[in-house]
C-alpha positions in Angstrom: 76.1 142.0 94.7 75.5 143.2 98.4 74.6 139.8 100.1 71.6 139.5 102.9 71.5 137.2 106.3 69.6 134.9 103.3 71.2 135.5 100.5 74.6 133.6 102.3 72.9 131.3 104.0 71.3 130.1 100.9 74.0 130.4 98.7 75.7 127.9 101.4 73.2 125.5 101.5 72.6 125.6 97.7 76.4 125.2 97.6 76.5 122.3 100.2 73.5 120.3 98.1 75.6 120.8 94.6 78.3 119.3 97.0 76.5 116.1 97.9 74.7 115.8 94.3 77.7 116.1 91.9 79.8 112.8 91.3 82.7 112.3 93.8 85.8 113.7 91.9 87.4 110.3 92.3 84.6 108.0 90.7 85.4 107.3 86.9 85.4 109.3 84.8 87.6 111.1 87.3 88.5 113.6 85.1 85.2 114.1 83.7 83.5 114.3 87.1 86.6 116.7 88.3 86.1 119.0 85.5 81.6 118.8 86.3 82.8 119.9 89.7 85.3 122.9 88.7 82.7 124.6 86.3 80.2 124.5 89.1 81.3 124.9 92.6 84.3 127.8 92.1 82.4 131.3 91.8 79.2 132.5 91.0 76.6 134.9 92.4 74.0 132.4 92.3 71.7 134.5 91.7 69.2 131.7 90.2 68.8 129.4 92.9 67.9 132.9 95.3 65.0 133.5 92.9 64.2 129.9 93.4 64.1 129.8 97.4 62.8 133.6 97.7 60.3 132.9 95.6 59.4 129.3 97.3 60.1 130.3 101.1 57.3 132.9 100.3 55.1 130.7 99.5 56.2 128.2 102.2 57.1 125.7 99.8 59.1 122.8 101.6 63.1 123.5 101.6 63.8 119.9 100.3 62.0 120.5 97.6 63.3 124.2 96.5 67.1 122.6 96.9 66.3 120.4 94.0 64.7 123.0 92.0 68.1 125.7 92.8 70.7 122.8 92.3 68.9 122.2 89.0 68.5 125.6 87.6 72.3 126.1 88.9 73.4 123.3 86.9 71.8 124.4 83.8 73.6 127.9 84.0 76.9 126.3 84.8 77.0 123.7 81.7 75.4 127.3 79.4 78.8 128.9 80.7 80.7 126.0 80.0 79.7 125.3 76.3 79.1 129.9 75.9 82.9 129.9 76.5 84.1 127.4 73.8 86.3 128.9 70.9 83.2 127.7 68.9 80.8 130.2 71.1 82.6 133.3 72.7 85.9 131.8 72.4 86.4 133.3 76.2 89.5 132.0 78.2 88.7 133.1 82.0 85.7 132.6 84.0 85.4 134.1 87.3 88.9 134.8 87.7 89.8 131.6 86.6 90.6 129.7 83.4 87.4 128.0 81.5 86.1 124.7 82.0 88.2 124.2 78.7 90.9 125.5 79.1 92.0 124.0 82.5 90.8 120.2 81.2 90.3 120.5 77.2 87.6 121.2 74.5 86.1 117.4 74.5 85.9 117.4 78.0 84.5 120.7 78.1 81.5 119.6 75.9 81.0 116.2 78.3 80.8 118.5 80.9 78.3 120.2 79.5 76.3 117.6 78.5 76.3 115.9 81.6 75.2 118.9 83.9 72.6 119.1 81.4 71.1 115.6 82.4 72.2 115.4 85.9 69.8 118.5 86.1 67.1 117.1 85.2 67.9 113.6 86.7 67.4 115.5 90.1 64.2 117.6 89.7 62.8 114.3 88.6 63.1 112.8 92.0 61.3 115.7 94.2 57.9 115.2 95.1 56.2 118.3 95.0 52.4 119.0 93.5 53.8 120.4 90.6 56.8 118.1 89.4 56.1 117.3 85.7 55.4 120.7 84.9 58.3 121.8 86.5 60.2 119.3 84.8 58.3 120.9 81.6 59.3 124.5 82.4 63.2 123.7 83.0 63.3 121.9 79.8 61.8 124.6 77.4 63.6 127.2 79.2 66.7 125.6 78.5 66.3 124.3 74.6 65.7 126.0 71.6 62.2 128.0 72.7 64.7 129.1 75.5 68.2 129.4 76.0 69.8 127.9 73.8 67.6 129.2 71.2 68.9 132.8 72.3 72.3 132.1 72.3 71.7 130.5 68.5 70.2 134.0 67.6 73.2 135.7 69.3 75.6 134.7 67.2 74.0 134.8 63.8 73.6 138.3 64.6 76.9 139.0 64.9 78.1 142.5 63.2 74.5 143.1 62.1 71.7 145.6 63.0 68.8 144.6 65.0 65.6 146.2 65.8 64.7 147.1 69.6 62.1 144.1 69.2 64.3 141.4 68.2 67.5 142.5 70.4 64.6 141.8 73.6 63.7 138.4 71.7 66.8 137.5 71.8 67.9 138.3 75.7 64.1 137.4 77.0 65.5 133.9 75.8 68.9 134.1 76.3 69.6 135.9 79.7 65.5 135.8 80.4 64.4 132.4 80.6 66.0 130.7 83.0 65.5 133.2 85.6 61.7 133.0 84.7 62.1 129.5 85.1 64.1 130.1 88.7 61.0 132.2 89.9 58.5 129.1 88.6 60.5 126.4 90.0 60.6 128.2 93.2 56.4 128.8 92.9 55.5 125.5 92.0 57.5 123.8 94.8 54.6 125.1 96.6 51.2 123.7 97.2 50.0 127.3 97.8 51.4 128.1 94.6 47.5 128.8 92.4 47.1 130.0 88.7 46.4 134.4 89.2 49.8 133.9 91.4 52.0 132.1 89.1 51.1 134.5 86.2 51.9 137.3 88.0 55.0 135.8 89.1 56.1 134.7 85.5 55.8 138.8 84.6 57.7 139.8 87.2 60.3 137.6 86.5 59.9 138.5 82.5 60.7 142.5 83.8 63.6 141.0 86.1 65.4 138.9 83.1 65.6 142.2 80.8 66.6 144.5 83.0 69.3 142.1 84.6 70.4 141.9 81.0 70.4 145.3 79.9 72.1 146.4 83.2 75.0 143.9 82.0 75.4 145.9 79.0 75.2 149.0 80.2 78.4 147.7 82.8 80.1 146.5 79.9 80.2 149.3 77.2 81.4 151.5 80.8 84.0 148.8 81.2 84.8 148.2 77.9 84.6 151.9 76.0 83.1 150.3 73.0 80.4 148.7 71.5 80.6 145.0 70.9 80.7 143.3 67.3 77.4 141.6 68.8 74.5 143.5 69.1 73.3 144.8 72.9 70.9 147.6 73.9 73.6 150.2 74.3 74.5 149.5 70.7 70.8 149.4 69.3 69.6 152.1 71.5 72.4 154.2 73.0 73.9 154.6 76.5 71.6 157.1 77.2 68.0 155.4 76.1 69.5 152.2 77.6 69.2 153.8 80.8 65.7 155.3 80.1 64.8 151.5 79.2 66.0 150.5 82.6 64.2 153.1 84.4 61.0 152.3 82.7 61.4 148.4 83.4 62.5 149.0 86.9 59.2 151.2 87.8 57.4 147.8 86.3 59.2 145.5 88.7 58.3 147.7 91.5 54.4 148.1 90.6 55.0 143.8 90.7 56.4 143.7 94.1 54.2 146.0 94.9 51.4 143.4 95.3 53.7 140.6 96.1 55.2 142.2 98.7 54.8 141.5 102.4 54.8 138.2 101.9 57.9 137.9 99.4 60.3 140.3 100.8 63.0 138.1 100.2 62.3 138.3 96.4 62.7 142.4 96.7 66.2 142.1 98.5 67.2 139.8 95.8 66.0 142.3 93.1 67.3 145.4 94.8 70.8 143.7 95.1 70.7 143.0 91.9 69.4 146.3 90.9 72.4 147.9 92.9 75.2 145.6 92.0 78.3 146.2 91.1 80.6 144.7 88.6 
């Protein structure tokens, strides 16, 4: 992903915060607290704490405040990747480039991990003091449970080697890939106190558009990288490579009608989309 002036200097600052809020690798549990800071500070795009502060510096929402709300969505993702890559889940042994959070500790200590991003993600956006905190505190937590996230990923696997209609495959990604990068663009919304109801709505569908086509780029990417169709269903699978691509088109043109409107006074929020739009694996 082609990186902006703001892009890097947000990823550094989000990086810095995760820095200053994860336990010292050398406070017991050291090895616990070692392995919380190798699944979360070694890789990653962070693409979910940019939708946060594009979304928020728009809107002139205090930085403080949107470095709470990225370090918590980033934490979320990172313990999903951690327990997604467990020989119970995807069973996968590298993650960006390096071995997973289990396989360079262990499979208990993986789990821990987990569990204890989970918690320190929340124990964080509970101690900003934005206009909005509860309900952002509300809109993390469903967007990371079963009505979210992990409630995709639950519907993932039992459809393993089975056919799925176009309607539940985007069920399954809205929750699974889709809701936490609606909640990133929230987060970053209701950090502000010029955040108001017609604006957050519109926001939520743009994000909505943004969360499908990020996921249906990915599969698009990986049946070219791959050759073949996964055992788990994915829209080049239930559609083909070549309505897959129509599918993108069609939700792209709807992302741009959003920005449209949004647009002079989120401009960040397009770079971010059209880097991800024009990525590259």
């Amino acid at each position: 992903m082609q990186q902006s002036q703001f892009s890097q200097n947000r990823i550094e600052r989000v990086n810095q915060r995760l820095d200053e809020i994860l336990p010292s690798a050398e406070e017991n549990p050291q090895q616990l607290h070692r392995a919380m800071r190798y699944a979360t500070q070694f890789g990653g795009k962070r693409i979910r704490p940019l939708l946060v502060y594009a979304t928020g510096e728009g809107l002139n929402a205090p930085l403080a405040e949107l470095d709470l709300a990225a370090c918590a969505v980033e934490l979320i993702h990172a313990y999903s990747l951690v327990h997604d890559d467990l020989p119970a889940m995807d069973n996968d042994d590298m993650r960006r480039g390096q071995p997973s959070c289990h396989k360079a500790f262990d499979e208990a200590t993986a789990i821990l991990v987990g569990d204890a991003l989970q918690s320190l993600a929340f124990e964080i956006l509970s101690t900003g003091n934005g206009p909005h905190q509860l309900k952002m505190i509300q809109i993390l937590a469903s967007a990371s449970g079963s009505r979210g996230m992990v409630g995709g990923q639950s519907l993932d696997l039992n459809a393993i080697n089975k056919k799925l209609s176009h309607d539940e495959l985007k069920r399954i990604h809205h929750l699974k890939t889709g809701a936490l990068i609606v909640a990133s663009i929230q987060l970053g919304a209701l950090s502000s106190p010029e955040c108001n109801p017609s604006l957050f709505g519109q926001l939520s569908e743009f994000a909505a558009h943004l969360g499908l086509a990020y996921q249906i780029q990915d599969d698009i990417f990986d049946h070219q990288e791959e050759n073949q169709l996964s055992v788990q269903p994915c829209f080049v699978s239930t559609l083909g490579l070549e309505k897959a691509h129509l599918l993108l088109k069609e939700i792209n043109d709807n992302i741009q009608h959003h920005l449209t409107s949004l647009i002079p006074s989120m401009p960040e929020l397009e770079a971010i989309y059209l880097s991800i739009a024009n990525r590259q694996h």
